[in-house]
LOVO-137894 format. One record per residue (C-alpha): x, y, z; residue number from 1; chain; residue in one letter. Coordinates in nm, 3 decimals, decimal comma, padded with zeros to 5 digits. Example, Ala and Ser with C-alpha at 12.3 -4.5 7.8 and 13.67 -1.06 7.14 Angstrom:
<atoms>
+---------+---------+---------+-----+-------+------+
:       u :       v :       w :  nr : kette : rest :
+---------+---------+---------+-----+-------+------+
:  01,230 : -00,450 :  00,780 :   1 :     A :    a :
:  01,367 : -00,106 :  00,714 :   2 :     A :    s :
+---------+---------+---------+-----+-------+------+
</atoms>
This chain:
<atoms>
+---------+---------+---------+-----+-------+------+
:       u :       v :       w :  nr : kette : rest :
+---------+---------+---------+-----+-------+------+
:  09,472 :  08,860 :  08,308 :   1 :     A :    x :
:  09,139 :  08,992 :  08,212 :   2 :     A :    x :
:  08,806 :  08,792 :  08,261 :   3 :     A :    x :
:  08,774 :  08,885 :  07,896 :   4 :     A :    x :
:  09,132 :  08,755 :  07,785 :   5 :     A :    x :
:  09,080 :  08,442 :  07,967 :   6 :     A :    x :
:  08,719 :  08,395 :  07,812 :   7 :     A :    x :
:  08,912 :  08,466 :  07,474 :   8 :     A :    x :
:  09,177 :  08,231 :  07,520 :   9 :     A :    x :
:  08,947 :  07,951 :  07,615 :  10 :     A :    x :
:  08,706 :  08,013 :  07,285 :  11 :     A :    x :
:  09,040 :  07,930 :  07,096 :  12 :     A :    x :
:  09,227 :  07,658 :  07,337 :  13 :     A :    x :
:  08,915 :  07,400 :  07,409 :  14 :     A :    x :
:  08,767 :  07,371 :  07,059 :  15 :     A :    x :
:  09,092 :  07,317 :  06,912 :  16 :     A :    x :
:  09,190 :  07,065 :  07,208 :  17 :     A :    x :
:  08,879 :  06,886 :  07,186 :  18 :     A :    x :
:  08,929 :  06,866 :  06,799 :  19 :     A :    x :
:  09,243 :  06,692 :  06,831 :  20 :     A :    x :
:  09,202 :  06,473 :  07,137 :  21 :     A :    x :
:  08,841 :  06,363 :  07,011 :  22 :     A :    x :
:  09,022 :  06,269 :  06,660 :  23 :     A :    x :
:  09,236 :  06,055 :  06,887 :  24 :     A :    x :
:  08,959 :  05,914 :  07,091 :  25 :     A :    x :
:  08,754 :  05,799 :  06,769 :  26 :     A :    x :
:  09,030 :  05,637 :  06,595 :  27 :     A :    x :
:  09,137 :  05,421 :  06,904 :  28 :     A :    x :
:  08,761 :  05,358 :  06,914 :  29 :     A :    x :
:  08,721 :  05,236 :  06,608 :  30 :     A :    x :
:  09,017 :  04,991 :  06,569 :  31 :     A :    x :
:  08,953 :  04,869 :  06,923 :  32 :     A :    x :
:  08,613 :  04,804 :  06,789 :  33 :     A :    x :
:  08,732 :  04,608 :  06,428 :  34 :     A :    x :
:  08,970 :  04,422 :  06,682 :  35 :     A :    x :
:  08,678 :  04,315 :  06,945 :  36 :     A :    x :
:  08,496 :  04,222 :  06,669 :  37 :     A :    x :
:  08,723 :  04,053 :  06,489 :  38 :     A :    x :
:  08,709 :  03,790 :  06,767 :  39 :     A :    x :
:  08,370 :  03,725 :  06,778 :  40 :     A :    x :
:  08,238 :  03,769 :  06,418 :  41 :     A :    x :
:  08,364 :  03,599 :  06,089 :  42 :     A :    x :
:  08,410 :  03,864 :  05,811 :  43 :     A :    x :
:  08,523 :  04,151 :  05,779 :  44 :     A :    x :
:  08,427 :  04,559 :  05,912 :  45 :     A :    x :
:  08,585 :  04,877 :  05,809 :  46 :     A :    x :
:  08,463 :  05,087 :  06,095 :  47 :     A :    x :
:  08,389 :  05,460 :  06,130 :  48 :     A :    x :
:  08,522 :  05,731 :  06,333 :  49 :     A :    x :
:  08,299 :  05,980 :  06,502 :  50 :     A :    x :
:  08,337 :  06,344 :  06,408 :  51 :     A :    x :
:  08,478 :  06,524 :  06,745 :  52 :     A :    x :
:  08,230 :  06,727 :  06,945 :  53 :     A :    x :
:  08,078 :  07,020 :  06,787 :  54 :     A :    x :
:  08,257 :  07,292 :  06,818 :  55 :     A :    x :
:  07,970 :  07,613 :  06,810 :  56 :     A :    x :
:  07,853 :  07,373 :  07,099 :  57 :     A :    x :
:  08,188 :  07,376 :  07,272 :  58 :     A :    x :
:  08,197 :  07,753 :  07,263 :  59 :     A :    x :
:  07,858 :  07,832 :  07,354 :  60 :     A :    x :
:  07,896 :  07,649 :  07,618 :  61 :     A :    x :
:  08,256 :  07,795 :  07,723 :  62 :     A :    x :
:  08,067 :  08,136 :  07,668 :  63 :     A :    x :
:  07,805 :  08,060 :  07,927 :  64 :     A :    x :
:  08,044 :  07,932 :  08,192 :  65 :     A :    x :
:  08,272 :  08,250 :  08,130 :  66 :     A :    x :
:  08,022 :  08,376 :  08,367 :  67 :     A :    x :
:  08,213 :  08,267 :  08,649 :  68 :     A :    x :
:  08,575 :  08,482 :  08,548 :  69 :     A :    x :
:  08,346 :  08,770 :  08,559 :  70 :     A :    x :
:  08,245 :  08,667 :  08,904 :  71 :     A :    x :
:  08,586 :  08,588 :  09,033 :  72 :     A :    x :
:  08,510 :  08,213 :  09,029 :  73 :     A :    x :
:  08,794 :  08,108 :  08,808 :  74 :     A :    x :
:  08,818 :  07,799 :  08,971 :  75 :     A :    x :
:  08,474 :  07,700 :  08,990 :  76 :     A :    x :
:  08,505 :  07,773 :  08,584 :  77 :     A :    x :
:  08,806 :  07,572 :  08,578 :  78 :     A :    x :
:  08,657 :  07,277 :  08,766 :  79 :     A :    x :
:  08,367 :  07,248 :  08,504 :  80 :     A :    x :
:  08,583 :  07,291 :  08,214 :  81 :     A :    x :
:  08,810 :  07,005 :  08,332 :  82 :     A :    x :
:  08,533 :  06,765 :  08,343 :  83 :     A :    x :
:  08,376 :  06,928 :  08,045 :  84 :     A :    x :
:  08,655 :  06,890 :  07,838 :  85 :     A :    x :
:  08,692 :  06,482 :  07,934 :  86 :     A :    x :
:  08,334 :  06,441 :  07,822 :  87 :     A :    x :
:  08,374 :  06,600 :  07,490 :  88 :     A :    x :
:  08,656 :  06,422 :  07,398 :  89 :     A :    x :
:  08,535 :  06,134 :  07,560 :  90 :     A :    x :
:  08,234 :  06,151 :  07,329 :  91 :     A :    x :
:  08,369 :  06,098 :  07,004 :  92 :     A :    x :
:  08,553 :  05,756 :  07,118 :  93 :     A :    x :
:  08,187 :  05,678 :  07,261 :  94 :     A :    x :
:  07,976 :  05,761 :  06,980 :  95 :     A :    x :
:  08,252 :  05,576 :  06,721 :  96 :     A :    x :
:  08,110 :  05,282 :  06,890 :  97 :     A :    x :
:  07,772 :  05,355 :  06,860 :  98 :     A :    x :
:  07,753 :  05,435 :  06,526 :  99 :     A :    x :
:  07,961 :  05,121 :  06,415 : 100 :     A :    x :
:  07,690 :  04,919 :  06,608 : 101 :     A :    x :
:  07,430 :  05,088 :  06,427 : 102 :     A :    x :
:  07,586 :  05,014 :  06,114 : 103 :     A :    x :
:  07,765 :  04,663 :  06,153 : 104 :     A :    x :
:  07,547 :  04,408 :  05,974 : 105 :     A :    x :
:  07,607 :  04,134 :  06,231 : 106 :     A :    x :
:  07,385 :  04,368 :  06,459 : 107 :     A :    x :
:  07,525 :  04,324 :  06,820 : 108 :     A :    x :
:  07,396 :  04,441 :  07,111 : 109 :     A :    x :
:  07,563 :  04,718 :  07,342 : 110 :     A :    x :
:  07,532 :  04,797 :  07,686 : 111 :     A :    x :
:  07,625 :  05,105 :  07,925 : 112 :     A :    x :
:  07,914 :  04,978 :  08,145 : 113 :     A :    x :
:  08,021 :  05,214 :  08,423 : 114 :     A :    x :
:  08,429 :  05,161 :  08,540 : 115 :     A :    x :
:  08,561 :  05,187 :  08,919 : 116 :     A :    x :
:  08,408 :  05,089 :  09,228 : 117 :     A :    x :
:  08,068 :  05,307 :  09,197 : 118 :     A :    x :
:  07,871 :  05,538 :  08,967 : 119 :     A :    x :
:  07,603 :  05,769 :  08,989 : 120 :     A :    x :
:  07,236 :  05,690 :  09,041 : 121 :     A :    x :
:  07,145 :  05,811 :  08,661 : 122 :     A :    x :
:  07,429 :  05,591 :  08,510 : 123 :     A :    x :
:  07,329 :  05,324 :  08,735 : 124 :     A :    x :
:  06,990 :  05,360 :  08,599 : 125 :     A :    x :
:  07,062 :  05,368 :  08,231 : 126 :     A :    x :
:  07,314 :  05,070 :  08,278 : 127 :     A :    x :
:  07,055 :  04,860 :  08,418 : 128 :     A :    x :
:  06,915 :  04,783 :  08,063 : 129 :     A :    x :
:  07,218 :  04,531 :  08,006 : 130 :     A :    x :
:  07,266 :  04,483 :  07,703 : 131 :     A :    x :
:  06,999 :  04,603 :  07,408 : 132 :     A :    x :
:  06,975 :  04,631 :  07,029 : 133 :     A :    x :
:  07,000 :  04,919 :  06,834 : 134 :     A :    x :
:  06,676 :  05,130 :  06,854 : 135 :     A :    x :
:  06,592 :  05,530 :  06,862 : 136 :     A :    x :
:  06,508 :  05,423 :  07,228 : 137 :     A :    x :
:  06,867 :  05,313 :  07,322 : 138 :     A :    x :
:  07,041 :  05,570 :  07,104 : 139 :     A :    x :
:  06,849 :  05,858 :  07,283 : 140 :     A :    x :
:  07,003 :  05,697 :  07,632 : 141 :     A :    x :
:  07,373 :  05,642 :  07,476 : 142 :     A :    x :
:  07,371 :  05,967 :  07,437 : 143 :     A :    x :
:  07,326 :  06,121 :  07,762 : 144 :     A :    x :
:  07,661 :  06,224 :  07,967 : 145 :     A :    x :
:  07,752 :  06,431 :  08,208 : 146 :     A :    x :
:  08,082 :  06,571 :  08,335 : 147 :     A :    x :
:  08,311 :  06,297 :  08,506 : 148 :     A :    x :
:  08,121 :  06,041 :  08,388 : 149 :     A :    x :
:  08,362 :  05,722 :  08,327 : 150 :     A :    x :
:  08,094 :  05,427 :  08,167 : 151 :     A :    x :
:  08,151 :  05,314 :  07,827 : 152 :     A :    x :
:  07,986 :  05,157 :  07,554 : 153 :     A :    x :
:  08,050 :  04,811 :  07,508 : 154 :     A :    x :
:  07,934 :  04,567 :  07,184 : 155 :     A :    x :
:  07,908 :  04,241 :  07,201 : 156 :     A :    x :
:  07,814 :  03,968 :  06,881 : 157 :     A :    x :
:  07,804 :  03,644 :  07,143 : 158 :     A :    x :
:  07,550 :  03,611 :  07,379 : 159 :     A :    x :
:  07,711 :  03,315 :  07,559 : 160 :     A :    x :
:  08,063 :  03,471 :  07,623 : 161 :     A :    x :
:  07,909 :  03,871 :  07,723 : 162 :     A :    x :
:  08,035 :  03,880 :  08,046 : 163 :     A :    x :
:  08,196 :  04,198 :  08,174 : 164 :     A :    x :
:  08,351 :  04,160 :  08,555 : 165 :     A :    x :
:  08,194 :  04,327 :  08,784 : 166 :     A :    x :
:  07,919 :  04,510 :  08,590 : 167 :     A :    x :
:  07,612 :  04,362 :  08,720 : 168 :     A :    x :
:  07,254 :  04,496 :  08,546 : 169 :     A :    x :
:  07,035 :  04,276 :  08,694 : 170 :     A :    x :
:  07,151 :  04,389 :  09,064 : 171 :     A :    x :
:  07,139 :  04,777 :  08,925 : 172 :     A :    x :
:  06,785 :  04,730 :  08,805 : 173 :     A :    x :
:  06,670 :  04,553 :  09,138 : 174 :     A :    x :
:  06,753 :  04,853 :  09,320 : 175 :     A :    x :
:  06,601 :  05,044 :  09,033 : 176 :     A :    x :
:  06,269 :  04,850 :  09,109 : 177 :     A :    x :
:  06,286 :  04,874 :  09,448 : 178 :     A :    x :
:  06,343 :  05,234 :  09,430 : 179 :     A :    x :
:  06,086 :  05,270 :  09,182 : 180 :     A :    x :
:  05,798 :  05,048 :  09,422 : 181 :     A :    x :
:  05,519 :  05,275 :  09,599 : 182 :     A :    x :
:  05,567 :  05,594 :  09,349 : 183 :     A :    x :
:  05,257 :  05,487 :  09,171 : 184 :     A :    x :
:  05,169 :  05,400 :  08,823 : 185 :     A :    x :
:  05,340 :  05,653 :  08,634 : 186 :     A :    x :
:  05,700 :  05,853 :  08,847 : 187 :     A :    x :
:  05,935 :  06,091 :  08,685 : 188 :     A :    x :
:  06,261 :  06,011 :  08,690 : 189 :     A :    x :
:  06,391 :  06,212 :  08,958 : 190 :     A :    x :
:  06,165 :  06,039 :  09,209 : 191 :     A :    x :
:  06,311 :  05,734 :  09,113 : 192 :     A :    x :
:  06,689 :  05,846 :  09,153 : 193 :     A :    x :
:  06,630 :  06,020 :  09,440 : 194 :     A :    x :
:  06,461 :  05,719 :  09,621 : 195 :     A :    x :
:  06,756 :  05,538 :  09,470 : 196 :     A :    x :
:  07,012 :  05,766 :  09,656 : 197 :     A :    x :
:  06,852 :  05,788 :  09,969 : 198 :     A :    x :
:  06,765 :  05,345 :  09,987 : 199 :     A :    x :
:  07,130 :  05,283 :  09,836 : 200 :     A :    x :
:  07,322 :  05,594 :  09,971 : 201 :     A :    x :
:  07,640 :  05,376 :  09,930 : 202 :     A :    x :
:  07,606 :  05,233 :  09,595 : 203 :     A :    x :
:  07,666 :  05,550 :  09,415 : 204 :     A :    x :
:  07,865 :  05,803 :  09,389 : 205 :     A :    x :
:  07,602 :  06,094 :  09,459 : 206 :     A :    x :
:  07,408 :  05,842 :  09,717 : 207 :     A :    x :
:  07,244 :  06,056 :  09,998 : 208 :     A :    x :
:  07,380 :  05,996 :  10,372 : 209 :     A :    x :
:  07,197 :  06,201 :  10,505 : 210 :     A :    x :
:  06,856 :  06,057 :  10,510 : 211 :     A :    x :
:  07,047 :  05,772 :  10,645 : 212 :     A :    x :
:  07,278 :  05,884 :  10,905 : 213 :     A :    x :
+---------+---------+---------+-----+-------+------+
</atoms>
């Protein structure tokens, strides 16, 4: 096959896959949501379901990493487009929940949680806030994923009983602020995740062992 045929085949295959596994994604998201909710909230919800991922995104990007058939790196392309194609669909089950947050009037609070044993330094990071309110703030960082990237947004209406097993913020931001100690007043990011990786190399999944071997 062609670089070009497989480059054509994808621009038809992954929208249409993400189309119809997002559609999944958001309505599981959205009744898991009215059912959550219905535990902890009196009243009633009629949530919404995300659109799926944009699709002129999905191509563009499909486009770009079409590079690599041209290269003879199919499976370097097929790599990314495996975890691509998680994320996208992966998204509209993710942003079902946040837009049901933004619009439920009993106004819960959501958090980043992160799943398995250990997550990357960035995720880490973001999931250090614990739980927040709704704010252009917090939507900007619910919004930022990357390819295998397994946290999930989580609501929650009762202070008293938010307890997720084995997601612990205030431990992820103490090695945030330890990491984040003698940068000065005002360090980018990076600085911060990279002193995170190299003082925690075993906390995260992209922790750096070699600075500590």
């Amino acid at each position: 096959m062609s670089p070009e045929w497989q480059r054509d085949l994808l621009l038809d295959a992954i929208p249409a896959l993400v189309s119809k596994y997002g559609n999944v994604a958001a309505a599981a998201a959205a009744e898991w949501y009215e059912q959550v909710r219905s535990q902890q909230v009196d009243g009633s919800f009629d949530p919404i379901s995300s659109d799926p991922y944009s699709a002129d995104a999905v191509g563009k990007t499909v486009r770009w990493q079409a590079g690599k058939l041209f290269d003879g790196n199919a499976s370097d392309m097929a790599q990314f487009m495996d975890g691509a194609l998680n994320r996208w669909i992966q998204y509209s089950g993710r942003e079902t929940i946040a837009q049901n947050v933004r619009l439920d009037s009993a106004k819960p609070r959501y958090a980043r949680v992160p799943s398995g044993m250990r997550t990357c330094a960035f995720c880490s990071m973001l999931a250090s806030r614990g739980f927040v309110y709704h704010s252009e703030k917090s939507a900007g960082e619910f919004s930022e994923w990357h390819n295998d990237c397994h946290c999930q947004i989580v609501p929650e209406w009762d202070r008293e009983t938010a307890h997720i097993e084995g997601y612990d913020p205030e431990g992820m931001y103490s090695q945030y602020l330890q990491a984040r100690e003698g940068l000065g007043e005002h360090p980018q990011q990076e600085q911060i995740l990279s002193n995170m990786r190299i003082l925690f190399p075993h906390s995260f999944t992209d922790g750096d062992t070699v600075h500590t071997a």
